[in-house]
Each structure stands twice: as C-alpha cells, then as structure tokens.
MOPAC internal coordinates of N, CA, C and O (Angstrom, degrees):
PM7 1SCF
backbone

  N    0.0000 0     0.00 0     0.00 0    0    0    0
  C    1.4393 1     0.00 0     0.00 0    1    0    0
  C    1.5320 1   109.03 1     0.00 0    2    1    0
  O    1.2310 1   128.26 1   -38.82 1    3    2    1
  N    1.1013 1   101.70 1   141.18 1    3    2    1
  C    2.1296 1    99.80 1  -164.92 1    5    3    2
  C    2.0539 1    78.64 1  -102.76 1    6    5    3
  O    1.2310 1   109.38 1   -19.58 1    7    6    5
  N    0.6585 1   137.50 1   160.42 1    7    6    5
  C    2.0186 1   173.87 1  -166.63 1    9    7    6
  C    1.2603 1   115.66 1  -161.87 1   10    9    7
  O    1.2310 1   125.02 1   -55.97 1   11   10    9
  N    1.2213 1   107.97 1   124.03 1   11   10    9
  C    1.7908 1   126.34 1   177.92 1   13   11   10
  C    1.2031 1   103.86 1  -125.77 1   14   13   11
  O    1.2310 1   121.74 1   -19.67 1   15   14   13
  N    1.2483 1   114.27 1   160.33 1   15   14   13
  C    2.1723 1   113.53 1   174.17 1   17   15   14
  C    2.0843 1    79.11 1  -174.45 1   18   17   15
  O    1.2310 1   139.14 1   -21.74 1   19   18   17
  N    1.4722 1    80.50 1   158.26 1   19   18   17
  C    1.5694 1   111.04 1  -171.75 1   21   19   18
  C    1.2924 1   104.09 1   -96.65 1   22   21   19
  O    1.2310 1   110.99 1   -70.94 1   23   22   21
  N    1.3513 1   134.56 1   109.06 1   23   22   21
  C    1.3235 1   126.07 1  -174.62 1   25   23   22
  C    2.1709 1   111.20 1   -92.82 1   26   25   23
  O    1.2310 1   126.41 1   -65.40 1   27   26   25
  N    1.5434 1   105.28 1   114.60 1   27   26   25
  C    1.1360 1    95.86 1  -170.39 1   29   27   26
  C    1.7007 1    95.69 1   -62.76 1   30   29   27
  O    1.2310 1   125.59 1   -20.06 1   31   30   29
  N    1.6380 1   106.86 1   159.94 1   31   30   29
  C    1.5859 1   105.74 1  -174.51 1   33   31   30
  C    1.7883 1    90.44 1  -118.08 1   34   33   31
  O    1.2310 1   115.08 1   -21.80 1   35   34   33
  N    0.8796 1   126.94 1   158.20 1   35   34   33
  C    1.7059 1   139.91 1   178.92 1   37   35   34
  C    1.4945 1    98.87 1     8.83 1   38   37   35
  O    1.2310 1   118.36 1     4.61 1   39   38   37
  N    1.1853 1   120.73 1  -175.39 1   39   38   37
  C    1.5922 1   109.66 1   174.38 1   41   39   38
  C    1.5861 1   140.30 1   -52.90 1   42   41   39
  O    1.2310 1   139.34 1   -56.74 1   43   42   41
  N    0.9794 1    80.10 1   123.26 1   43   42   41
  C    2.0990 1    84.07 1  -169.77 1   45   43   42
  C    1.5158 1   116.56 1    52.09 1   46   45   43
  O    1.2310 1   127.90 1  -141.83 1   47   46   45
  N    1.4465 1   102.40 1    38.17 1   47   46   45
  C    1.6009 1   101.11 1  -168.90 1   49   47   46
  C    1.3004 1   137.19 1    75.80 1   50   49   47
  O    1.2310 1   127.97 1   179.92 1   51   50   49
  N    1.4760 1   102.26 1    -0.08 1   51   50   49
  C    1.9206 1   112.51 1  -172.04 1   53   51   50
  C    1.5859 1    92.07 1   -89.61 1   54   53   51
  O    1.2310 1   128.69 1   -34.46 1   55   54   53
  N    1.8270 1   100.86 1   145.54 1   55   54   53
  C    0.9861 1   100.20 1   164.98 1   57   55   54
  C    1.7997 1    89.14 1  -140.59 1   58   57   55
  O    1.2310 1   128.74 1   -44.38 1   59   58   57
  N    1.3084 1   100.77 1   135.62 1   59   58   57
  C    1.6975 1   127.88 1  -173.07 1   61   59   58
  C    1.7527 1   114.23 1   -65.62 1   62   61   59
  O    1.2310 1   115.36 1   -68.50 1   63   62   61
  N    1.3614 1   126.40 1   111.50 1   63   62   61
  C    1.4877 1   123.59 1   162.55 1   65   63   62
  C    1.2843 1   110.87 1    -6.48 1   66   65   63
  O    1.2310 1   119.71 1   -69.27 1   67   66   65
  N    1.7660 1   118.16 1   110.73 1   67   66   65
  C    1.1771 1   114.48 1  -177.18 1   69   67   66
  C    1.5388 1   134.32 1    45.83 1   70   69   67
  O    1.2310 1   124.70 1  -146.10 1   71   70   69
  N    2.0904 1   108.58 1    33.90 1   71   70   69
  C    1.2818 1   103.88 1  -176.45 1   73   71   70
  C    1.6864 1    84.96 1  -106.17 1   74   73   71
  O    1.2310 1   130.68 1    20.31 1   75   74   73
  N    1.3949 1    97.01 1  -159.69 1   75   74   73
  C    1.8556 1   117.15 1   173.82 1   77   75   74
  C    1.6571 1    94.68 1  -151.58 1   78   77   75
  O    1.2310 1   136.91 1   -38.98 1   79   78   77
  N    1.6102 1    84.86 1   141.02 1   79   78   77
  C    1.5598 1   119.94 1  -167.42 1   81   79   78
  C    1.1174 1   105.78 1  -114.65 1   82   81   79
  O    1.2310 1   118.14 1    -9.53 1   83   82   81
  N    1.5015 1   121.14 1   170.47 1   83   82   81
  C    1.4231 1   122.17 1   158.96 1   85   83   82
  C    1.4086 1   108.22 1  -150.76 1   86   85   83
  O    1.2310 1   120.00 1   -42.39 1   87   86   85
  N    1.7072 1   117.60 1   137.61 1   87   86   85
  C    1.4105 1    91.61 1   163.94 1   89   87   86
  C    1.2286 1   124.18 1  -114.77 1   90   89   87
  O    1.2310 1   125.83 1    13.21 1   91   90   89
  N    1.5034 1   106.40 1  -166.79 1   91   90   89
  C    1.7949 1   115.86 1  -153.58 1   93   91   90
  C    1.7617 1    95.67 1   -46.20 1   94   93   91
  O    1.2310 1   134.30 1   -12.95 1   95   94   93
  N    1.2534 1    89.95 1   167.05 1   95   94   93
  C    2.5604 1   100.82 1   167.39 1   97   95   94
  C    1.9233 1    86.37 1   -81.15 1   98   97   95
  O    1.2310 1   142.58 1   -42.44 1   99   98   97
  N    1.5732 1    73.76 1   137.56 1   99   98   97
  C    1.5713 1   126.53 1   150.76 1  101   99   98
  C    1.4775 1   121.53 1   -80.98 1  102  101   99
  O    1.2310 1   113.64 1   -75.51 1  103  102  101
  N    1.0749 1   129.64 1   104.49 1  103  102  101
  C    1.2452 1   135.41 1  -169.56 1  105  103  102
  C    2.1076 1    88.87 1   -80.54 1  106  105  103
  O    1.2310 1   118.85 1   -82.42 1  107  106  105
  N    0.9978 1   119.79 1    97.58 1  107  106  105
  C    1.5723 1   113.88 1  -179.86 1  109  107  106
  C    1.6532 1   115.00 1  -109.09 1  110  109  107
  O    1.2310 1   117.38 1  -156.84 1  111  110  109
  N    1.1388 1   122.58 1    23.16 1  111  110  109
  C    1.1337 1   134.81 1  -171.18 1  113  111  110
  C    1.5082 1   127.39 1   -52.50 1  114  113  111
  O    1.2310 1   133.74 1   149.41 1  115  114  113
  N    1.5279 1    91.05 1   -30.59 1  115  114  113
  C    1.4094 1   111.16 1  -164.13 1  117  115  114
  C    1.3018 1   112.29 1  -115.34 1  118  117  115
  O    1.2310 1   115.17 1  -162.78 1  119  118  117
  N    1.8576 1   126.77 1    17.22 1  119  118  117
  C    1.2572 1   132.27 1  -140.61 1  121  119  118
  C    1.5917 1    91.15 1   -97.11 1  122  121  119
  O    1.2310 1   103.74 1   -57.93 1  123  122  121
  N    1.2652 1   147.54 1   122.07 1  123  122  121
  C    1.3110 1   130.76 1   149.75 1  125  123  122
  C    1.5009 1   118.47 1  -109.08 1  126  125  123
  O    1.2310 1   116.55 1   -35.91 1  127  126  125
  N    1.4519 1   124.16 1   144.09 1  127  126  125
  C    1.3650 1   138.74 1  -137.07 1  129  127  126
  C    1.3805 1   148.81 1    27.18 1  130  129  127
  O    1.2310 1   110.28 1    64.88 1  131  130  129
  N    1.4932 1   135.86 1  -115.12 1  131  130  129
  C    0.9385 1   110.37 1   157.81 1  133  131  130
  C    1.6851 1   129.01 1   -76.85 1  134  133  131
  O    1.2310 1   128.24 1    -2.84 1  135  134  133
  N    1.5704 1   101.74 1   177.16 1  135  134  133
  C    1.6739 1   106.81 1  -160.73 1  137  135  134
  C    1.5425 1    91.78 1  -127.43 1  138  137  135
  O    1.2310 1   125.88 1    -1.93 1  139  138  137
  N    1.0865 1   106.30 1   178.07 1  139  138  137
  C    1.8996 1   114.12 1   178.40 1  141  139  138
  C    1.7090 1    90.26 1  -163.75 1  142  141  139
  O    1.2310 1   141.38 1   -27.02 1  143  142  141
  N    1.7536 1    76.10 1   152.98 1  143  142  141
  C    1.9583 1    88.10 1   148.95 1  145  143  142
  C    1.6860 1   122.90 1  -172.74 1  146  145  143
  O    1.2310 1   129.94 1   -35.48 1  147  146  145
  N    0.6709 1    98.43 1   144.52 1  147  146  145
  C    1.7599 1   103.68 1  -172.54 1  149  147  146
  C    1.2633 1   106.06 1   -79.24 1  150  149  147
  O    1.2310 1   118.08 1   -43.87 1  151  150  149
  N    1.2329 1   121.27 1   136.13 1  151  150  149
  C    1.6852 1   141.41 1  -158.59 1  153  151  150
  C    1.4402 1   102.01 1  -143.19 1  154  153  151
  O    1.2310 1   121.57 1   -80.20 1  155  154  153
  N    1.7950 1   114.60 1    99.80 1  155  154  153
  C    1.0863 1   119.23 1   144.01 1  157  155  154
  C    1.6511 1   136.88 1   -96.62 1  158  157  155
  O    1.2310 1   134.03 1   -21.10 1  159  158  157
  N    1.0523 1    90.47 1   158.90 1  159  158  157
  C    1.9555 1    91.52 1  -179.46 1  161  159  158
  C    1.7433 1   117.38 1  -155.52 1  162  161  159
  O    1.2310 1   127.38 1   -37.73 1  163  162  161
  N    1.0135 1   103.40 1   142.27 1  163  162  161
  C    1.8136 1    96.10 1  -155.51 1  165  163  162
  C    1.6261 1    87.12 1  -108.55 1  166  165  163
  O    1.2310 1   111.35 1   171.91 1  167  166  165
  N    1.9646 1   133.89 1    -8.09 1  167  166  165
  C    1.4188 1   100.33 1   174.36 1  169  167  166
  C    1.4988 1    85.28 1  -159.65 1  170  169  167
  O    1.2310 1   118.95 1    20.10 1  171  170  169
  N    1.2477 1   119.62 1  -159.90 1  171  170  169
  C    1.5064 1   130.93 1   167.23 1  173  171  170
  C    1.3780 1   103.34 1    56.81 1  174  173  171
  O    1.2310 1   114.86 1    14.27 1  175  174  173
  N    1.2478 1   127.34 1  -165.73 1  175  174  173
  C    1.5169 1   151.69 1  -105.99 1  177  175  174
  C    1.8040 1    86.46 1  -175.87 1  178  177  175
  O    1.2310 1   118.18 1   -92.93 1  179  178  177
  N    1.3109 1   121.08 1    87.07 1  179  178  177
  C    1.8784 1   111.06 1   163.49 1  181  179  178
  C    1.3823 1   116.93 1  -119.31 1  182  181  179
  O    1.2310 1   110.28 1   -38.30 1  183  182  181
  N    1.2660 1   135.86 1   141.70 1  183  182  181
  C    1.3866 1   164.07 1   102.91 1  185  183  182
  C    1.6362 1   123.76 1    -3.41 1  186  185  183
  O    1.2310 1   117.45 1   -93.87 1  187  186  185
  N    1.1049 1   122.45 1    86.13 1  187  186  185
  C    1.5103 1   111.13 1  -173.03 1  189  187  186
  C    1.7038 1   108.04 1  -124.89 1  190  189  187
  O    1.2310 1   129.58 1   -70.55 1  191  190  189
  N    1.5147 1    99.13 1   109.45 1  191  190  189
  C    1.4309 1    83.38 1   163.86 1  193  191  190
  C    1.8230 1   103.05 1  -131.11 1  194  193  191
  O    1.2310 1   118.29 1     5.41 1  195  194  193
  N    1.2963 1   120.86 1  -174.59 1  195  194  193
  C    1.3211 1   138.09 1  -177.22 1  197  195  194
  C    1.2461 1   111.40 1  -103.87 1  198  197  195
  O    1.2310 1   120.54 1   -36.15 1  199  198  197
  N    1.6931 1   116.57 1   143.85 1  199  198  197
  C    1.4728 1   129.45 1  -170.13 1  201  199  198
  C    1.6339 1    99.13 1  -113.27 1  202  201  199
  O    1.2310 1   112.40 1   -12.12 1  203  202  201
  N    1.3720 1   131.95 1   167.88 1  203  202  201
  C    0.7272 1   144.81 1  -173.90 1  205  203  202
  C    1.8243 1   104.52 1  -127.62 1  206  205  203
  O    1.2310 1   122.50 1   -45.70 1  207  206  205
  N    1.3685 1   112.82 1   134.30 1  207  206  205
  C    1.6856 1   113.20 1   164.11 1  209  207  206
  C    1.1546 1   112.52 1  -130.93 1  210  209  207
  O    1.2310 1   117.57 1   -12.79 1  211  210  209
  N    1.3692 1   122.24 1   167.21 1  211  210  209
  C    1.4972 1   123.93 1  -178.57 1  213  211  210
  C    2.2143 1   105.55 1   -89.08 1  214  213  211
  O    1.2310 1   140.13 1   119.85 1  215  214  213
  N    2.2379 1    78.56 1   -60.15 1  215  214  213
  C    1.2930 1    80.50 1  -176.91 1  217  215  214
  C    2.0773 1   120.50 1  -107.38 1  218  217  215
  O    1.2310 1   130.28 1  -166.55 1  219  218  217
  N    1.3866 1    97.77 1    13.45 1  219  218  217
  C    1.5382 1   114.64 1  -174.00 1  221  219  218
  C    1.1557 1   122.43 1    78.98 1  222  221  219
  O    1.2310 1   129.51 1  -143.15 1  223  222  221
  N    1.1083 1    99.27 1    36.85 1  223  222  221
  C    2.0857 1   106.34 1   176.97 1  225  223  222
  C    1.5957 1    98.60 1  -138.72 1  226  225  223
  O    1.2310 1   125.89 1   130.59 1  227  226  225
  N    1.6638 1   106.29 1   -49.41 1  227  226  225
  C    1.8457 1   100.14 1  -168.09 1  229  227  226
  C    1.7541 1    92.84 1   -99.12 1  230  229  227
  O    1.2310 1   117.90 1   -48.24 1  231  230  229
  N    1.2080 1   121.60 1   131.76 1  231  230  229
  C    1.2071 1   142.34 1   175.60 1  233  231  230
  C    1.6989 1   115.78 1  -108.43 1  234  233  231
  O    1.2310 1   125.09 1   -42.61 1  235  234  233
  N    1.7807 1   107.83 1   137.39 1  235  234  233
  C    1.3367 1   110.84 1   179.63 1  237  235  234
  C    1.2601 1   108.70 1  -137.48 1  238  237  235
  O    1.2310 1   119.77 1   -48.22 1  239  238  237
  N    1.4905 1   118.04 1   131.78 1  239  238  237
  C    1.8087 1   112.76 1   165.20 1  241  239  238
  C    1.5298 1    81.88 1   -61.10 1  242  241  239
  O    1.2310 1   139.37 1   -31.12 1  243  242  241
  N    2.2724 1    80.03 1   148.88 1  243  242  241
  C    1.7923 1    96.44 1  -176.83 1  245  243  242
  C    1.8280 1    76.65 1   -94.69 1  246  245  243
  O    1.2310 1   128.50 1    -9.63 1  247  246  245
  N    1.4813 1   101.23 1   170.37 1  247  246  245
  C    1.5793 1   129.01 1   146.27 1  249  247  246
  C    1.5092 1   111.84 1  -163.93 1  250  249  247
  O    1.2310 1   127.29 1   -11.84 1  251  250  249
  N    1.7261 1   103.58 1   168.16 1  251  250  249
  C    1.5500 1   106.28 1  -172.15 1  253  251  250
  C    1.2804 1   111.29 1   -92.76 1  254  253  251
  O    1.2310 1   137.98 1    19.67 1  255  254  253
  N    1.4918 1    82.76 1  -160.33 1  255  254  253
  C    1.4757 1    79.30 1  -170.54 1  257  255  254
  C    1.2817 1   129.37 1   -46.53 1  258  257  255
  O    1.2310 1   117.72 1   156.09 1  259  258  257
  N    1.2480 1   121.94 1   -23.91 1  259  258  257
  C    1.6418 1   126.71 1  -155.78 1  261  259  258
  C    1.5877 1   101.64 1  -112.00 1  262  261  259
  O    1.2310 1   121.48 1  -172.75 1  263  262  261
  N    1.8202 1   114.77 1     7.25 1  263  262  261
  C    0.5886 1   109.05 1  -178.23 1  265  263  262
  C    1.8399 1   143.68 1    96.31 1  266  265  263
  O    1.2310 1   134.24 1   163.29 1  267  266  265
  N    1.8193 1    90.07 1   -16.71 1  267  266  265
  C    1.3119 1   110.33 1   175.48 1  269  267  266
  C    1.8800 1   105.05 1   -59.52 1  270  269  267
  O    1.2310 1   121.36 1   -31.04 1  271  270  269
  N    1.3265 1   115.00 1   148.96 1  271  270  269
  C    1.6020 1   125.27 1   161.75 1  273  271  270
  C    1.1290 1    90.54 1   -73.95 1  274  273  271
  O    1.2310 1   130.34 1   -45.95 1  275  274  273
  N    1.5253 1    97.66 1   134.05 1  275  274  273
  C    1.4651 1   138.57 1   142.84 1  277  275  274
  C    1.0597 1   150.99 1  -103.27 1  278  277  275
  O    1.2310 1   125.54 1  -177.73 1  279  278  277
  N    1.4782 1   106.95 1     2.27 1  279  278  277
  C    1.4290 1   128.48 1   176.97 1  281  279  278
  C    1.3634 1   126.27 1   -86.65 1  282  281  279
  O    1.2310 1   117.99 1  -172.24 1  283  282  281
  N    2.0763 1   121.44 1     7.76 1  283  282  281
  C    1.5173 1   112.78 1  -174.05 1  285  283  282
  C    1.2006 1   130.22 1   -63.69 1  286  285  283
  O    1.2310 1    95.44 1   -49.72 1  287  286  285
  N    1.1597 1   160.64 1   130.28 1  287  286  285
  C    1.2652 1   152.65 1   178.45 1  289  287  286
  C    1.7016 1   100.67 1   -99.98 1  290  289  287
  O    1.2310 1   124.20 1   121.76 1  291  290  289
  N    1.0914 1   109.54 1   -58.24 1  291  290  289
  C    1.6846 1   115.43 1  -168.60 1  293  291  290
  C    1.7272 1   107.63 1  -157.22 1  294  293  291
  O    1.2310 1   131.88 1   -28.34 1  295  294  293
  N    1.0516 1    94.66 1   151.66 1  295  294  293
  C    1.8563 1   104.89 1  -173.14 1  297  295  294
  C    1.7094 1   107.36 1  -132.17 1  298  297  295
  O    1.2310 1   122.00 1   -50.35 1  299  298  297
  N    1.4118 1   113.78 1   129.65 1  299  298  297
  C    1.6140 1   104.04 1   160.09 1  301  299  298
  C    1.8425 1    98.63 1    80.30 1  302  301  299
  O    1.2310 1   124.04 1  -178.85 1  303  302  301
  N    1.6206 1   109.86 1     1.15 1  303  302  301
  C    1.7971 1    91.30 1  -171.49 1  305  303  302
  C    1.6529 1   106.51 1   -71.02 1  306  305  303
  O    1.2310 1   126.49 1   -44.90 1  307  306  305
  N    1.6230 1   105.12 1   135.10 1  307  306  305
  C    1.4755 1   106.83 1   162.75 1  309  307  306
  C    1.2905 1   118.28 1   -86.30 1  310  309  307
  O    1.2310 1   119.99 1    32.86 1  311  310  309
  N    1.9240 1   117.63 1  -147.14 1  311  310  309
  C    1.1243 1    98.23 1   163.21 1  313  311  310
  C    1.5478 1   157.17 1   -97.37 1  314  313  311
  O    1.2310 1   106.57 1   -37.51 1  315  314  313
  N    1.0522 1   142.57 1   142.49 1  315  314  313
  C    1.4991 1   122.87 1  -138.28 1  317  315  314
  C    1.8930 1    80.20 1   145.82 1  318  317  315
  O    1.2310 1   139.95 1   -12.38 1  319  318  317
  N    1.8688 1    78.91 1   167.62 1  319  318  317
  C    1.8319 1    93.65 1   170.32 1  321  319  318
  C    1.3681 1    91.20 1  -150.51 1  322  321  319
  O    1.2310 1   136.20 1   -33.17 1  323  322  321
  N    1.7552 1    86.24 1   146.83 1  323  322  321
  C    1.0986 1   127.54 1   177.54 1  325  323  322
  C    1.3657 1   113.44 1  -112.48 1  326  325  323
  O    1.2310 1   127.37 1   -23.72 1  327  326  325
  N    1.9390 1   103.43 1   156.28 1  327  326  325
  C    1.2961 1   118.57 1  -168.93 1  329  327  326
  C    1.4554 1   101.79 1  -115.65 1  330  329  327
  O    1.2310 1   104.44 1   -76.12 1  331  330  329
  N    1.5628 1   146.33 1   103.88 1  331  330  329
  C    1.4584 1   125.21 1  -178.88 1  333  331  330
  C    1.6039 1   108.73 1  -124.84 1  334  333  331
  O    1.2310 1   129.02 1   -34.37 1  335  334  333
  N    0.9760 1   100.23 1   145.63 1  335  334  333
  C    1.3806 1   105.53 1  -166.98 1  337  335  334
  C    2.3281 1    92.45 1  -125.83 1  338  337  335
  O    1.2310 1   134.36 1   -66.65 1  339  338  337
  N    1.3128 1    89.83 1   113.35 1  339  338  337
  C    1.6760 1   107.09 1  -167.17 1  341  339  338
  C    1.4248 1   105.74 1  -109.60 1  342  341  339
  O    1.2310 1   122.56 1   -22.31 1  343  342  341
  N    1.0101 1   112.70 1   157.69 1  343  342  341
  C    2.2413 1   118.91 1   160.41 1  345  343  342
  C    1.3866 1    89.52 1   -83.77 1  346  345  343
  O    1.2310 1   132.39 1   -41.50 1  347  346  345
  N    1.9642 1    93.67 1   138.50 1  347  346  345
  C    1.3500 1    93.55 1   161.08 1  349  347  346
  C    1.5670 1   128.87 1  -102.14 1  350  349  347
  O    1.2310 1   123.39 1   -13.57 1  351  350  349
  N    1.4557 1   111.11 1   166.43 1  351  350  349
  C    1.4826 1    97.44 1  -175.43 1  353  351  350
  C    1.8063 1   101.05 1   -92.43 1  354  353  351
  O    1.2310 1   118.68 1   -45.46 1  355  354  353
  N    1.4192 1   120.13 1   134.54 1  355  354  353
  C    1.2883 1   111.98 1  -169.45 1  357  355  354
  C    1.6367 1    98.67 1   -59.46 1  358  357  355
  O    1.2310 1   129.33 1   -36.30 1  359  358  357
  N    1.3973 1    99.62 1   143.70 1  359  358  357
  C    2.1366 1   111.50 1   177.90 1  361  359  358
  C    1.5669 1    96.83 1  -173.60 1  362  361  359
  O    1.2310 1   126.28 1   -30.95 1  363  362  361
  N    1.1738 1   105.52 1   149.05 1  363  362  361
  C    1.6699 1   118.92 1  -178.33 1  365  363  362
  C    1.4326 1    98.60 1   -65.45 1  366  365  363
  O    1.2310 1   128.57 1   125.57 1  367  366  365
  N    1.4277 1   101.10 1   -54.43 1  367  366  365
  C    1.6743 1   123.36 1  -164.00 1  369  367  366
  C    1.3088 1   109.58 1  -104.74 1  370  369  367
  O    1.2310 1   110.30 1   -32.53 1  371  370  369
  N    1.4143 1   135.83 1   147.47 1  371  370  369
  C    1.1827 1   146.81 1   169.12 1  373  371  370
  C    1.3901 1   116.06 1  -110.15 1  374  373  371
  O    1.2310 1   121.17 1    -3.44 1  375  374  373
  N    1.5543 1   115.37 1   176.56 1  375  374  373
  C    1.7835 1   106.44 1   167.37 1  377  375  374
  C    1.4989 1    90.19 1  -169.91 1  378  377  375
  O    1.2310 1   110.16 1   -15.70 1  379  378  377
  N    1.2483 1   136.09 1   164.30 1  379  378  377
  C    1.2600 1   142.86 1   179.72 1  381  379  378
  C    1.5167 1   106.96 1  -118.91 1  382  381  379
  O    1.2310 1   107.72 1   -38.78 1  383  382  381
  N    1.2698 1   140.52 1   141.22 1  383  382  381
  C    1.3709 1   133.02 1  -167.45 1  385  383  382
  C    1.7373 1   100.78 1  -146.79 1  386  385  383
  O    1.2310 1   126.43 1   -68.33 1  387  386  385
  N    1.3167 1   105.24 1   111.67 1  387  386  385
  C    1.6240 1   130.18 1  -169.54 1  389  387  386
  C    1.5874 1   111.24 1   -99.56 1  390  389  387
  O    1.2310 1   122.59 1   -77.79 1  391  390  389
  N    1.2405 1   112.65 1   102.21 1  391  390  389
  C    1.9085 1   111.73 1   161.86 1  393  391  390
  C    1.4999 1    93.41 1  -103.24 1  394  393  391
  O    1.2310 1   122.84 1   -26.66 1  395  394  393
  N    1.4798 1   112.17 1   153.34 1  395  394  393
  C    1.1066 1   159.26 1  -138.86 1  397  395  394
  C    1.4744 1    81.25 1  -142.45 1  398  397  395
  O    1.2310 1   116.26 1   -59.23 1  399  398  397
  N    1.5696 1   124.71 1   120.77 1  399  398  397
  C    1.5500 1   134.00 1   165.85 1  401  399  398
  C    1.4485 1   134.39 1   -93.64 1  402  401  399
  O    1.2310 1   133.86 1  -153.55 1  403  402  401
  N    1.9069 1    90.81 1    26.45 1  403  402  401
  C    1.7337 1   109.52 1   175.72 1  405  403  402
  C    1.7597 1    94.18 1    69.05 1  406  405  403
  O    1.2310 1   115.26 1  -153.72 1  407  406  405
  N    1.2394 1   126.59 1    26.28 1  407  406  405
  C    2.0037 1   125.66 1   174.12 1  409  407  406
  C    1.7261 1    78.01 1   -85.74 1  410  409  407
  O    1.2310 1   121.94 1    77.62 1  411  410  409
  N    0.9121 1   113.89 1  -102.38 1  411  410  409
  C    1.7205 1   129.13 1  -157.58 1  413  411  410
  C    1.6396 1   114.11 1  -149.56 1  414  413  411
  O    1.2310 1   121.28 1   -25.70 1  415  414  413
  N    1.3775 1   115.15 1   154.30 1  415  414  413
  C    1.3606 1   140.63 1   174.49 1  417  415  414
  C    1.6429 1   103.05 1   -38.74 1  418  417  415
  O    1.2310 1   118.28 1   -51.73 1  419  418  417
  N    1.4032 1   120.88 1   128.27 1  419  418  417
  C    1.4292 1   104.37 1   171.63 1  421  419  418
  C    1.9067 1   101.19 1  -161.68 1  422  421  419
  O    1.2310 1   133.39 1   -25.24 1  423  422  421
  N    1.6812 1    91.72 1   154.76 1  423  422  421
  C    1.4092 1    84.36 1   161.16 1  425  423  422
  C    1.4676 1   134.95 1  -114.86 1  426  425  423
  O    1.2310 1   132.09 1   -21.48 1  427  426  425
  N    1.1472 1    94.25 1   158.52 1  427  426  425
  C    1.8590 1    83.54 1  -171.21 1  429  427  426
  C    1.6863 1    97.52 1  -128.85 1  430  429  427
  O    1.2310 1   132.08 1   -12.85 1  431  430  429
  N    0.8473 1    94.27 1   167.15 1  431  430  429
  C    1.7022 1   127.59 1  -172.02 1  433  431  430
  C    1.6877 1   111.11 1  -140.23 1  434  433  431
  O    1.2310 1   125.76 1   -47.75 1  435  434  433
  N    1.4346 1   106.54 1   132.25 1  435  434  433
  C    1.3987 1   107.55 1  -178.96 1  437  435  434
  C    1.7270 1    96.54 1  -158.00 1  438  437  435
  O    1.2310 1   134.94 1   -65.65 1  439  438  437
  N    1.6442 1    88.69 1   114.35 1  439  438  437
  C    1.5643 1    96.91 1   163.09 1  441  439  438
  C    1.7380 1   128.15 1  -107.45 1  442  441  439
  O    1.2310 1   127.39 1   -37.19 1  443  442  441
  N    1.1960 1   103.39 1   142.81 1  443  442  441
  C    1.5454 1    91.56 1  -146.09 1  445  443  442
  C    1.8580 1    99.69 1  -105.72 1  446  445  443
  O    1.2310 1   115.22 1   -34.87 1  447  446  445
  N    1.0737 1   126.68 1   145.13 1  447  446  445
  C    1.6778 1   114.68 1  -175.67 1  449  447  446
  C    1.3364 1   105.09 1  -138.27 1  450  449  447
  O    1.2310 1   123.46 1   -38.05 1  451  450  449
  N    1.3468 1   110.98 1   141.95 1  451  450  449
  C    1.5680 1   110.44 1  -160.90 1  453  451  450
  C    1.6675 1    90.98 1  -141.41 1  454  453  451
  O    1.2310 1   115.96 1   -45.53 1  455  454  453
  N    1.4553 1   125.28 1   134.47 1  455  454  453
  C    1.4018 1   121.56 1   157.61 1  457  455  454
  C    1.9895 1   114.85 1   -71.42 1  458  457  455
  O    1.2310 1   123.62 1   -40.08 1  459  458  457
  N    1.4252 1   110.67 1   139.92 1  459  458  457
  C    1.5553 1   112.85 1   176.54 1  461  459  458
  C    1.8881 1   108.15 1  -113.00 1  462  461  459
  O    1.2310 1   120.10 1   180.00 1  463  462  461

C-alpha cells in the first residue's frame, strides 16, 4: 500500500530569509524500500535534507560509517516543485529540515510518500 501525508514545515509552511525549519515527525515505521516526496517552494534558494529519531522527539542527521551525511534530499531548490524519490535511512520517526539560503522568505510544502 503506497501512504502520502503533507508535512506542515515551520509555521504554516513559512520559512524566514536565511532561517531553518523543520517539519512535523513522520511516523515511518512501516516504510519498506524506496521513499519519495514532493517539495514545493514559492521563492528563495532551500536545502532539504531528512533527520532521523529513535523515539520522535531527539533527532539526528544519519551518516555511515565513515561518517559521510546521508540525509540530502535536495540542495539550491528554487521556486518550482519537485518530485524525489531517495533510499531511506532505517528510523521509526522522520523529520524534514529546511535552510533558507538568505534568497527570500518562502513557503514550502512537502508531501512525503512511503510504500508499507
């Protein structure tokens, strides 16, 4: 069964000139293989990658062994939406984490779809 949900991102979707956002937990528990998610943004220059939690409160960028990040989703997106389809890093909980590249105020929207 494929599942989608709209992840609100910082308040009402605003994310502030050169601030960082996050949105609501992803309950991903049940996700098997690949994952996707649709990434809108109405201005600026954003950064999106994914956090990892154990129990959905304390959040960690994943990396491997050596330490490399593993969490990119998208780099540099303006405005426009995107469709990305990523590996996930196994986590109960998810979170999406948005910088703003000091371009301008914007909102974004990101719906996230996971096969169960």
């Amino acid at each position: 069964m494929i599942r989608s949900k709209t992840l609100v991102v910082g308040v009402a979707g605003a994310v502030a000139q050169a601030a960082t956002a996050y949105s609501e937990t992803w309950d991903f528990v049940n996700a098997q293989g690949y994952t996707s998610v649709q990434i809108a943004s109405t201005a600026g220059s954003i950064t999106v990658t994914r956090q990892c939690s154990i129990d959905g409160t304390n959040f960690y960028d994943p990396v491997d062994i050596n330490g490399n990040a593993m969490g990119q989703v998208v780099t540099a997106m303006t405005v426009g939406t995107k469709y990305i389809t990523y590996d996930p890093v196994p986590s109960p909980y998810v979170r999406f984490k948005v910088v703003e590249a000091n371009s301008a105020s914007t909102v974004v929207t990101i719906t996230a779809v996971n096969l169960e």
